[in-house]
C-alpha positions in Angstrom: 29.5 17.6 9.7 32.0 14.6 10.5 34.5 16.2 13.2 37.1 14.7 15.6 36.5 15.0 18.9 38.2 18.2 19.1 35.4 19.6 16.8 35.0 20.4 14.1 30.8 24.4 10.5 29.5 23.0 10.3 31.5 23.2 9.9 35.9 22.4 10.8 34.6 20.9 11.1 32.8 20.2 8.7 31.8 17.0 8.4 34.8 14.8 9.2 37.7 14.3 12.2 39.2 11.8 14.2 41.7 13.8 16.6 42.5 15.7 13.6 40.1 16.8 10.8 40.3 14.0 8.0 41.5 15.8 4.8 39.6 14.9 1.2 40.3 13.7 -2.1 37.5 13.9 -3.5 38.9 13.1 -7.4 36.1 14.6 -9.5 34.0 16.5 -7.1 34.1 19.9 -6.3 37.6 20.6 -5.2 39.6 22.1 -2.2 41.9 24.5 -4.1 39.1 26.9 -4.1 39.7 26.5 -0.3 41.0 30.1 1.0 43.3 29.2 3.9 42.8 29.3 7.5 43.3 32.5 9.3 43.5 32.0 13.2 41.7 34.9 15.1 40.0 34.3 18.2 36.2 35.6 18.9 35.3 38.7 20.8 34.2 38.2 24.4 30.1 37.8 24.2 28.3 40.8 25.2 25.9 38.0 27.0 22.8 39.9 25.4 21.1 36.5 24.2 23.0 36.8 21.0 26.2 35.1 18.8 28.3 37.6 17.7 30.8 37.0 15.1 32.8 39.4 13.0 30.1 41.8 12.2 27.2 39.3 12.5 25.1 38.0 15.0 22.2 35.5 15.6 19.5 34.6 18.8 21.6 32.0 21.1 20.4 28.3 20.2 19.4 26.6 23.5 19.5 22.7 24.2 20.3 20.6 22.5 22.7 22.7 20.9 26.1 23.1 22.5 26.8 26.9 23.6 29.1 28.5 21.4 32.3 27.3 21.0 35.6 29.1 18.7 36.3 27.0 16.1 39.5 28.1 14.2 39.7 25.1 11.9 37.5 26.3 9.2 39.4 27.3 6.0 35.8 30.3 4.6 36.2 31.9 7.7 38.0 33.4 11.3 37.1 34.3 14.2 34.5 31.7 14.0 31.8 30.4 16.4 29.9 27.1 15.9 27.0 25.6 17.7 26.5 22.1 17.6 24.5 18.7 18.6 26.4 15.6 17.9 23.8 13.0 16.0 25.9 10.0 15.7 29.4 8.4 16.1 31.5 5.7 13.9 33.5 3.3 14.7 36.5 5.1 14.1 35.0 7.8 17.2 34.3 10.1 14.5 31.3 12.5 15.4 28.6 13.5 13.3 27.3 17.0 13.1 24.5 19.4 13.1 26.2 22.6 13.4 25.4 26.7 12.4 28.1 28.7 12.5 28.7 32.3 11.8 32.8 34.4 11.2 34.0 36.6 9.3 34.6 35.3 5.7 37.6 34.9 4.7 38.7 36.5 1.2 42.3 36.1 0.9 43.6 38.5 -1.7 40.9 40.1 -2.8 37.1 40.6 -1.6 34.2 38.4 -2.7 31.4 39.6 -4.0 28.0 38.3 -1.5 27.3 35.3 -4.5 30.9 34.4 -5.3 31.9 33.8 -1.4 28.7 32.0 -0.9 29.8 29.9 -4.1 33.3 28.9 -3.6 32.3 28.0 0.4 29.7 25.5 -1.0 32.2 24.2 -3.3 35.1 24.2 -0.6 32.9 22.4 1.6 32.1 19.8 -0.9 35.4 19.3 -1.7 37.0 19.2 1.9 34.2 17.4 4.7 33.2 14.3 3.2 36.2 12.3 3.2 36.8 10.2 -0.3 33.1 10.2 -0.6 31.5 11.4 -3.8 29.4 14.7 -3.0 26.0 15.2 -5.2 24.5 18.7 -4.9 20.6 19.8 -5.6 20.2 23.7 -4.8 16.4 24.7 -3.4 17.5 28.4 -3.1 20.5 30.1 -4.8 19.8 33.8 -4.6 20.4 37.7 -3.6 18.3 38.1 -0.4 18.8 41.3 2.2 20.0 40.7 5.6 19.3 43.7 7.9 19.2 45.6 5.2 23.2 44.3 3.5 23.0 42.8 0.5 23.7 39.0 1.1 23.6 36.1 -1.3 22.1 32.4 0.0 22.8 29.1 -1.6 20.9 25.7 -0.2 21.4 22.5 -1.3 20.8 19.0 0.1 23.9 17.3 -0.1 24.0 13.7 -0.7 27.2 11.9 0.2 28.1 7.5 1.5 30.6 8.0 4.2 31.5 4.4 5.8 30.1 4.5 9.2 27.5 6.9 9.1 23.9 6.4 8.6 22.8 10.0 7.3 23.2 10.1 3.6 22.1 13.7 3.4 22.2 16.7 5.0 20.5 20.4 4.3 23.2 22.9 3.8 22.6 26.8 3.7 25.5 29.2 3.4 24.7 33.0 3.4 27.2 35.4 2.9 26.6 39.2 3.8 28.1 41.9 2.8 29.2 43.6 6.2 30.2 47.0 4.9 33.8 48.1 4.8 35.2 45.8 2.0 34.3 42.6 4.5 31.7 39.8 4.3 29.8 37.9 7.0 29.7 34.3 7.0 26.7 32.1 7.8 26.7 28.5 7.8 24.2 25.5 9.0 24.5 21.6 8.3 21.4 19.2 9.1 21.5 16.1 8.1 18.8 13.9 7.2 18.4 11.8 10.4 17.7 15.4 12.2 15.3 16.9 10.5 14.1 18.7 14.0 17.4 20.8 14.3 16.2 22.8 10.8 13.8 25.1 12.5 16.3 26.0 14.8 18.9 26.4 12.0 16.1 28.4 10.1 15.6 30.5 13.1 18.9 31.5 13.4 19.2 32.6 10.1 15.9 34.8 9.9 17.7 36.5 13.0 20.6 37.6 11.7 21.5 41.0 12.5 24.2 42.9 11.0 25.8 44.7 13.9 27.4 48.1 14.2 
């Protein structure tokens, strides 16, 4: 995830900012009018039980290096967002680079997503709106229904392959699971790792086989 240094899900985020997150054209890559638009709401206070809670979701706290959790109301899938990070590298252009998981409530604008068409149009949103001008190459290792505390929930992970000027990663693990939460809403979970550190997945994976559904 390439993020300003008012960050940004991973994710945005996700991957690119100066001050301000820089906005794609990706030409013939996936593109960003699958993109539902941002809806601002701000994240419940933290129960402080050892847990990220978000919308109806929650995950075991990530200790160092990740950041604690931050809001991050940039992110165009999702609202009431909240992001851990570790910054892996910087450009020239004071551009940070991203490992981030993130969890929100998905956002589904006019209608509701179904658990494998919200995990689909993030993936292709986030291909179409993080990389800058780069083009985006996709090779899915999982894309399947799983159960997530017992909600049906759909999982798509891919390594992304991408040339950004200034950045040394090429590639980056992506998983994106969306659950459905019950109620005619969806829970969003998101985590970015790129190649140069390969160390943060286990925490990422962590995070994910911890998912609760809560209430």
């Amino acid at each position: 995830m390439l993020v300003a240094l008012v960050i940004v899900v991973v994710l945005v985020v996700q991957r690119i900012g100066g001050e301000e997150p820089v906005t794609a054209n990706p030409g013939g890559q996936a593109s960003t009018e699958v993109c539902p638009e941002p809806e601002t709401a701000t994240p419940e206070p933290q129960p402080g039980d050892g847990r990220v809670h978000a919308g109806k979701l929650s995950y075991p706290e990530l200790g160092s290096p990740w950041s604690a959790p931050e809001p991050e109301v940039g992110i165009p899938f999702g609202k009431g967002v909240l992001i851990q990070s570790v910054e892996i590298e910087r450009n020239p252009a004071n551009q940070r680079w991203l490992a981030a998981v993130l969890i929100g409530e998905l956002v589904a604008g006019d209608g509701f997503f179904s658990p494998k068409d919200g995990a689909a149009i993030v993936v292709k949103c986030v291909m179409g709106r993080y990389y800058g001008d780069s083009a985006v190459t996709r090779d899915d290792k999982r894309n399947e229904a799983i159960r997530v505390d017992d909600h049906d929930a759909w999982v798509i992970e891919s390594q992304l392959g991408f040339d950004v000027p200034g950045i040394q990663a090429k590639s980056e693990r992506l998983i994106v699971v969306v659950v459905d939460t019950g109620g005619a809403s969806s829970g969003l979970f998101y985590a970015s790792i790129p190649e140069n550190a390969e160390q943060l997945l286990p925490p990422a994976r962590a995070a994910l086989a911890g998912l609760n559904v809560d209430g």
